[in-house]
SEMARRO-185179 format. One line per field, with one value per residue (C-alpha): x, y, z; residue number from 0; residue in one letter. Coordinates in steps of 0.5 Angstrom, whole numbers, plus 500, padded with zeros to 3 digits. Example, Ala and Ser with C-alpha at 12.3 -4.5 7.8 and 13.67 -1.06 7.14 Angstrom:
<recs>
u <- [525/527]
v <- [491/498]
w <- [516/514]
n <- [0/1]
res <- [A/S]
</recs>
This chain:
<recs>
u <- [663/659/654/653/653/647/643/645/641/635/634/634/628/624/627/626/633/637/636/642/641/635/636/634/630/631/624/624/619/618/611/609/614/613/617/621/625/631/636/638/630/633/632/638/635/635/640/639/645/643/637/642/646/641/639/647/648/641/636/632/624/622/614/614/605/603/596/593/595/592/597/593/590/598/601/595/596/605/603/598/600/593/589/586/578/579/581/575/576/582/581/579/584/583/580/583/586/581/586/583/588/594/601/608/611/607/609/616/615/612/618/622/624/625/620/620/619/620/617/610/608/601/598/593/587/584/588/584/577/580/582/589/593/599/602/603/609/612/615/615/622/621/624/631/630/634/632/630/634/626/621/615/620/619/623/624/631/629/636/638/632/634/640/635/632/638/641/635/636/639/645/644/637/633/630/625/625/621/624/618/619/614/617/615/609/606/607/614/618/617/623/626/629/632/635/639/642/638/637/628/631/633/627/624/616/612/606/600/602/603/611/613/617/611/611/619/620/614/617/624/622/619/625/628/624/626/633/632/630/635/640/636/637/644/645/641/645/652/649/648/656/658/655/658/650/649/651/645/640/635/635/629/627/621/614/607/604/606/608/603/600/594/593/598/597/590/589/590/595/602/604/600/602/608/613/621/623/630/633/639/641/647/645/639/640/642/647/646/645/640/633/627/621/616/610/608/605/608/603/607/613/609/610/617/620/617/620/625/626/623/616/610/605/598/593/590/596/594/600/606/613/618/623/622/625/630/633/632/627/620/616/610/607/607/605/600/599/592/591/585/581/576/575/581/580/573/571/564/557/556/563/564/570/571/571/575/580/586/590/597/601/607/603/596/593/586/582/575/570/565/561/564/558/562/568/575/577/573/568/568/564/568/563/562/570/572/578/574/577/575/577/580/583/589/593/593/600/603/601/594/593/596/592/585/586/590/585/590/591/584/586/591/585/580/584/587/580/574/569/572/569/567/572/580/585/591/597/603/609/605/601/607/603/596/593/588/584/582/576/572/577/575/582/582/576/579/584/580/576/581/583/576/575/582/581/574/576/582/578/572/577/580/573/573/565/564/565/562/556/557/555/562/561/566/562/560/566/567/572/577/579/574/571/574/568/560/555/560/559/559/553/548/548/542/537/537/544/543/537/543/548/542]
v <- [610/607/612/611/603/603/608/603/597/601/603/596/594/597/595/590/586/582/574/574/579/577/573/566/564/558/559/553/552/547/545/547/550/556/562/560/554/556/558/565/566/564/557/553/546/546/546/550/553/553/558/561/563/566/570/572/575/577/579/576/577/578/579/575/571/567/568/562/557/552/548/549/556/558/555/559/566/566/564/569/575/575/574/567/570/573/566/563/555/556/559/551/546/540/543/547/553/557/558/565/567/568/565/568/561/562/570/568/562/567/571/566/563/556/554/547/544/538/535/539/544/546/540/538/538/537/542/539/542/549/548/547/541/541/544/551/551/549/543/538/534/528/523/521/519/517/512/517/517/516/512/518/522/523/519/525/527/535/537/532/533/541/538/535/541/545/540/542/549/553/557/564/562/564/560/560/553/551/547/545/539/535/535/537/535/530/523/524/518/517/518/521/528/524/517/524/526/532/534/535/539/544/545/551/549/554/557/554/547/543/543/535/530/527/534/536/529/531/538/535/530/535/539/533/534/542/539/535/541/546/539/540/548/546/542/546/553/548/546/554/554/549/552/560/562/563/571/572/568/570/565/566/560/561/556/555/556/554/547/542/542/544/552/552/549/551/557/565/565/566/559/558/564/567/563/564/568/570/572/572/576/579/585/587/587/594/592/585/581/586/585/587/588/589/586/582/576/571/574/580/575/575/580/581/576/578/586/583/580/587/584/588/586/583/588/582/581/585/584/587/587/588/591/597/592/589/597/598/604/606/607/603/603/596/595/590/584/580/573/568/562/558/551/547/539/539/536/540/537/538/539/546/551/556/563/568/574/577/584/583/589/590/590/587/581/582/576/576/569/570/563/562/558/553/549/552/545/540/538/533/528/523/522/530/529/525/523/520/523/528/535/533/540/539/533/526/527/525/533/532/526/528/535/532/525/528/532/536/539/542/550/548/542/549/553/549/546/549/555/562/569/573/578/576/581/579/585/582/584/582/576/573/566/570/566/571/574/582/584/585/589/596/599/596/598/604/599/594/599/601/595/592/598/597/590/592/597/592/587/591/594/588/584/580/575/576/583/586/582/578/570/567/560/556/552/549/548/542/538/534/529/521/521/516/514/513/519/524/530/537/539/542/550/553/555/562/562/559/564/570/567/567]
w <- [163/169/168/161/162/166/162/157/161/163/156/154/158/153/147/142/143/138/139/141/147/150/156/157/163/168/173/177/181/187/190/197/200/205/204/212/209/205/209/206/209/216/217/221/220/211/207/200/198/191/192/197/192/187/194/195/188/185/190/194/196/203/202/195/195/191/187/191/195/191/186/179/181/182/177/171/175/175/167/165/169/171/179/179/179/172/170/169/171/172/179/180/183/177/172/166/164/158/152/151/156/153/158/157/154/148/148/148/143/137/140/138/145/145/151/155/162/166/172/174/169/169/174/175/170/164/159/154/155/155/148/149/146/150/157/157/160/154/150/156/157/161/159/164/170/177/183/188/195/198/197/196/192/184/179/174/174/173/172/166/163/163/160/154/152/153/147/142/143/136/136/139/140/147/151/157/161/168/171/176/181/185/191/196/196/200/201/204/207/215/218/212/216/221/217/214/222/223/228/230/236/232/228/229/230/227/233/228/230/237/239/239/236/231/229/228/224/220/218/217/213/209/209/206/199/200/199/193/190/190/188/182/181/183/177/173/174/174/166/164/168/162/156/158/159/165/166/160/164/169/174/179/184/188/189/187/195/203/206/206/214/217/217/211/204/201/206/206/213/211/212/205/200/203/198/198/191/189/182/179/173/173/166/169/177/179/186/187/193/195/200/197/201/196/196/190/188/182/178/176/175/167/165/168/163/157/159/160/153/150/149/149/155/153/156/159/164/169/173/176/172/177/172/178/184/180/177/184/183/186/180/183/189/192/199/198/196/194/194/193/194/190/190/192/193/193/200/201/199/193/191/193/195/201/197/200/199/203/202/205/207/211/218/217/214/212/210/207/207/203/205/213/214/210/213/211/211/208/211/218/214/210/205/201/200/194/198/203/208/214/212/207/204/208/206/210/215/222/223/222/225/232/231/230/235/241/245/249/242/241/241/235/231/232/228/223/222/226/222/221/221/216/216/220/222/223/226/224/228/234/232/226/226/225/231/235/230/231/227/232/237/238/237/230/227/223/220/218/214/212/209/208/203/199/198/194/190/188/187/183/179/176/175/181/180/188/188/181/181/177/176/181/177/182/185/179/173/172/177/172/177/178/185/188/192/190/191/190/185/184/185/179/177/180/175/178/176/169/167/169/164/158]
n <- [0/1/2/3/4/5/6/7/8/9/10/11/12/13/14/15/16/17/18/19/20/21/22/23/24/25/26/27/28/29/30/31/32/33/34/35/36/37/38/39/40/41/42/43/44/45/46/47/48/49/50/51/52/53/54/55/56/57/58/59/60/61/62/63/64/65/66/67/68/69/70/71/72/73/74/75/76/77/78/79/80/81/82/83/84/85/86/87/88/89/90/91/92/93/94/95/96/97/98/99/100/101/102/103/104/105/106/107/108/109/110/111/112/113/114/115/116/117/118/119/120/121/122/123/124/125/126/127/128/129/130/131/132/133/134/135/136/137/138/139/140/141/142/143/144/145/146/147/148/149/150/151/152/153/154/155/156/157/158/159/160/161/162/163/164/165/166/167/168/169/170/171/172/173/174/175/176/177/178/179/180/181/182/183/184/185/186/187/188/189/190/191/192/193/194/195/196/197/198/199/200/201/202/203/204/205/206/207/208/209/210/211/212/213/214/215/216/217/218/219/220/221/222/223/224/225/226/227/228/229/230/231/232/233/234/235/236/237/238/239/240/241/242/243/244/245/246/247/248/249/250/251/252/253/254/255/256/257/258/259/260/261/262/263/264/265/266/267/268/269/270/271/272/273/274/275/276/277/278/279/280/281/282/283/284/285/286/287/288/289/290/291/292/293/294/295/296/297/298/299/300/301/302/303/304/305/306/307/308/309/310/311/312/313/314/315/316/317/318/319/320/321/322/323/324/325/326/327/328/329/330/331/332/333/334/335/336/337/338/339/340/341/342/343/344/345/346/347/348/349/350/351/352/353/354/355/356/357/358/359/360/361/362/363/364/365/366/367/368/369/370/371/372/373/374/375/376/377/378/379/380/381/382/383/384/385/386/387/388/389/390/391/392/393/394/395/396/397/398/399/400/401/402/403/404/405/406/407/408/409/410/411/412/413/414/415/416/417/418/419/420/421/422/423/424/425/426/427/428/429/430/431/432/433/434/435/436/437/438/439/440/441/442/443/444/445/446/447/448/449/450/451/452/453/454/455/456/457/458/459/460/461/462/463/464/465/466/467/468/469/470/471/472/473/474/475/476/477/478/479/480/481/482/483/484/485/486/487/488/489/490/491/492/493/494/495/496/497/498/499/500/501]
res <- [X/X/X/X/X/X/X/X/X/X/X/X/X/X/X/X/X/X/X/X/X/X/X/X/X/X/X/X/X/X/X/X/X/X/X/X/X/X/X/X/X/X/X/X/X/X/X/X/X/X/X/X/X/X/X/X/X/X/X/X/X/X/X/X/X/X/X/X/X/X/X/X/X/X/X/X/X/X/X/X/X/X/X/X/X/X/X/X/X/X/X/X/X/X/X/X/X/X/X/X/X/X/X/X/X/X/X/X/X/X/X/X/X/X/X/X/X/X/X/X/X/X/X/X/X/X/X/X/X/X/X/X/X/X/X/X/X/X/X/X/X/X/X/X/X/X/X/X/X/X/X/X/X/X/X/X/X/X/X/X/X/X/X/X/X/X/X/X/X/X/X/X/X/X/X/X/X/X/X/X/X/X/X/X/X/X/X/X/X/X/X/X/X/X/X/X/X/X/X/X/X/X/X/X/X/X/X/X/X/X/X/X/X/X/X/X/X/X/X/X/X/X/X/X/X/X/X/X/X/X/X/X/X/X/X/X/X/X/X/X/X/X/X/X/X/X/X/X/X/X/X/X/X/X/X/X/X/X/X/X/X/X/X/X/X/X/X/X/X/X/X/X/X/X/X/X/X/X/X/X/X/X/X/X/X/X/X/X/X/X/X/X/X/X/X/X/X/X/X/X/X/X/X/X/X/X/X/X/X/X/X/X/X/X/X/X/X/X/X/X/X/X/X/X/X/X/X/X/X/X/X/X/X/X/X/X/X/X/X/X/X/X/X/X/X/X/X/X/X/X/X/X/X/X/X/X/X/X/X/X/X/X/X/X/X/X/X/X/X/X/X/X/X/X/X/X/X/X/X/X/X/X/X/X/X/X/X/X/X/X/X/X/X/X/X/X/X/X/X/X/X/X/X/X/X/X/X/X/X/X/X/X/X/X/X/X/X/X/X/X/X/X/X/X/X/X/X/X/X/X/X/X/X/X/X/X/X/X/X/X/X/X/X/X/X/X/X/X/X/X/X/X/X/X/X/X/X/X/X/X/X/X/X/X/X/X/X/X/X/X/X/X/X/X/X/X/X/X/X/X/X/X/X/X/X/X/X/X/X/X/X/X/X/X/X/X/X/X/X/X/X/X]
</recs>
């Protein structure tokens, strides 16, 4: 009979199920969270029980990256299935998400899902100029709110606003819901961590920043915000609980990139694109409460939901779906991740971003910049930032503040802001922080090709501009967001490049 059972489950992967079969789906979603800051992935300090639990009776991902480390980006690739350089402007922070590119929201919509989110859908830009006329993460449901325990936080209440959605669903209707908070994304409430009694002794500091007080404060206040989001989880699977759905609903918690600190957010080391992932799904899970250590990235979760409701993939998601994983077979190789970077805050004259790529395996991080003339950064200069302040890829925080004003911290300002080299390579089990590059190191020139080589073929296989030859527009789409200071502007297409395009 179990034999039976679970022949059944794996036959239905690939059918078209009845309404009433196919699973709902809770994606939440947090914003600039590193994949340390849960407590399953080992973190003494915070508290996530909600995450925790989804880890507990599902699965959960140690090598899980997002596309790139970049809100916008991040968010077009997890809809589309896609990597972000075959999205067009949609590679580009603040800009838009071309509706030529199919998202499995509006899959799921036409499938007969009802689809909805709160908080941060896909943000920020102009969905307009892409031709779309609402969000693509689906119906947008905002209209509870709470008073936040702190001042910098969202007054959305996420969870009462899935409560609306879950209000307005059918009888025996499917349903695909993002939940996506704000938090934790930067501004935070200084001393928020410690007013809470944390204790900043216990903070395990990572290698890429300078171990004091000002930092260990820092990170716990950041830890604060990880916490209201997985409150919001909590009351969101408590709802599923209340309505005898949550056994039929995959629940899969993750976030769009890493921490918002220097070296972190906006950059291709592990503190930017490694994220905490877990799925909870009692009818597709085989052995739950299992690790996984397969490379993925969040675009192959796409194509995931929509097998899993027994919809054909669009051709166009190139994606990996993780049926493989969550049945707990080997049918794909999956010992690399890859991830990218175009433009992020616009913080380089004329606007321009730090082009670069990474493959990611278990025991190496190869990473490939293509402008290192260029500061990874933001420029030192306020002036080319439209933030108006130096190296302003990195968001403003006591962590910043202290790197780049104290000069005892110099070795740490150096690598959070200084120019890289073309080529870095990282190994991993000796160097987990990635902090001594060793591409130019004899004895690992037979990996770094290696590396180098497969990063390429992947890249001219999926039609990556930088590789294949063809026109890489980033540096000119347009930049959805009002310069908050006079003279800056993205800088005008060569006419070189104008005459390729005709």
């Amino acid at each position: 009979m179990k034999a039976f059972s679970q022949s059944l489950l794996f036959f239905l992967w690939g059918s078209i199920l009845l309404a009433d079969q196919r699973p709902n789906i809770l994606f939440c979603i947090s914003d600039d969270q590193s994949y340390a800051h849960t407590g399953a992935n080992g973190d003494p300090v915070v508290k996530t029980p909600a995450f925790d639990r989804v880890a507990k009776e599902g699965i959960r991902f140690t090598h899980a990256f997002c596309d790139a480390p970049t809100c916008g980006p991040s968010r077009s690739a997890i809809l589309t299935g896609q990597p972000i350089w075959r999205l067009e402007e949609a590679g580009n922070l603040w800009s838009t998400l071309p509706r030529k590119f199919i998202t499995y929201p509006e899959v799921l919509n036409k499938a007969g899902y009802s689809v909805g989110f709160t908080g941060k859908g896909w943000s920020p830009g102009r969905l307009s100029a892409g031709g779309r006329e609402s969000n693509p993460a689906g119906k947008e449901f905002q209209g509870k709110k709470l008073k936040p325990s702190f001042k910098a936080m969202r007054n959305i209440d996420y969870a009462a606003n899935f409560d609306d959605f879950l209000g307005q669903v059918k009888k025996d209707q499917p349903f695909c819901f993002w939940l996506g908070t704000s938090e934790p994304h930067r501004g935070y409430e200084l001393g928020a961590g410690k007013s809470t009694g944390k204790d900043p002794s216990k903070v395990l500091v990572p290698g890429i920043f300078p171990d004091n007080s000002i930092v260990r404060n820092d990170i716990l206040d950041y830890f604060v915000e990880v916490e209201h989001f997985d409150k919001m989880v909590a009351r969101a699977i408590r709802s599923l609980e209340k309505i005898g759905q949550l056994e039929n609903t995959i629940v899969v918690v993750t976030s769009d990139h890493g921490m918002p600190f220097p070296r972190a957010k906006a950059s291709l080391y592990d503190a930017g694109t490694r994220v905490p992932l877990a799925f909870r799904w009692p009818q597709g899970i085989l052995k739950p409460g299992r690790v996984s250590h397969a490379l993925v990235n969040l675009s192959d979760l796409a194509p995931t939901f929509l097998e899993a409701a027994g919809i054909s993939v669009p051709k166009m998601m190139i994606g990996k779906g993780l049926k493989d994983v969550l049945k707990n077979k080997r049918e794909f190789k999956r010992d690399a991740a890859f991830i990218a970077m175009e433009r992020h805050a616009g913080c380089r004259k004329g606007g321009k971003g730090y082009p670069c790529r990474a493959i990611r395996t278990k025991d190496y991080l190869y990473i490939r910049n293509f402008d290192p003339e260029r500061w990874p950064a933001g420029s030192p200069e306020r002036k080319h930032c439209v933030r108006h302040i130096p190296y302003g890829e990195v968001d403003p925080s006591p962590t910043k503040t202290v790197m780049m004003d104290d000069p005892k911290y110099i070795s740490f300002a150096d690598l959070a802001f200084g120019k890289r080299s073309a080529e870095e390579l990282y190994h991993l089990s000796s160097d987990p922080h990635q902090l001594q590059n060793l591409a130019d190191h004899q004895e690992f020139q037979k990996i770094l090709v290696k590396l180098r080589q497969q990063l390429d073929m992947y890249l001219r296989e999926t039609g990556d501009p930088r590789l294949t030859g063809k026109p890489a527009l980033w540096d000119y789409y347009p930049f959805y967001r009002a310069p908050k200071y006079p003279g800056w502007k993205v800088a005008p297409m060569p006419a070189s490049l104008i005459q390729s395009l005709k």
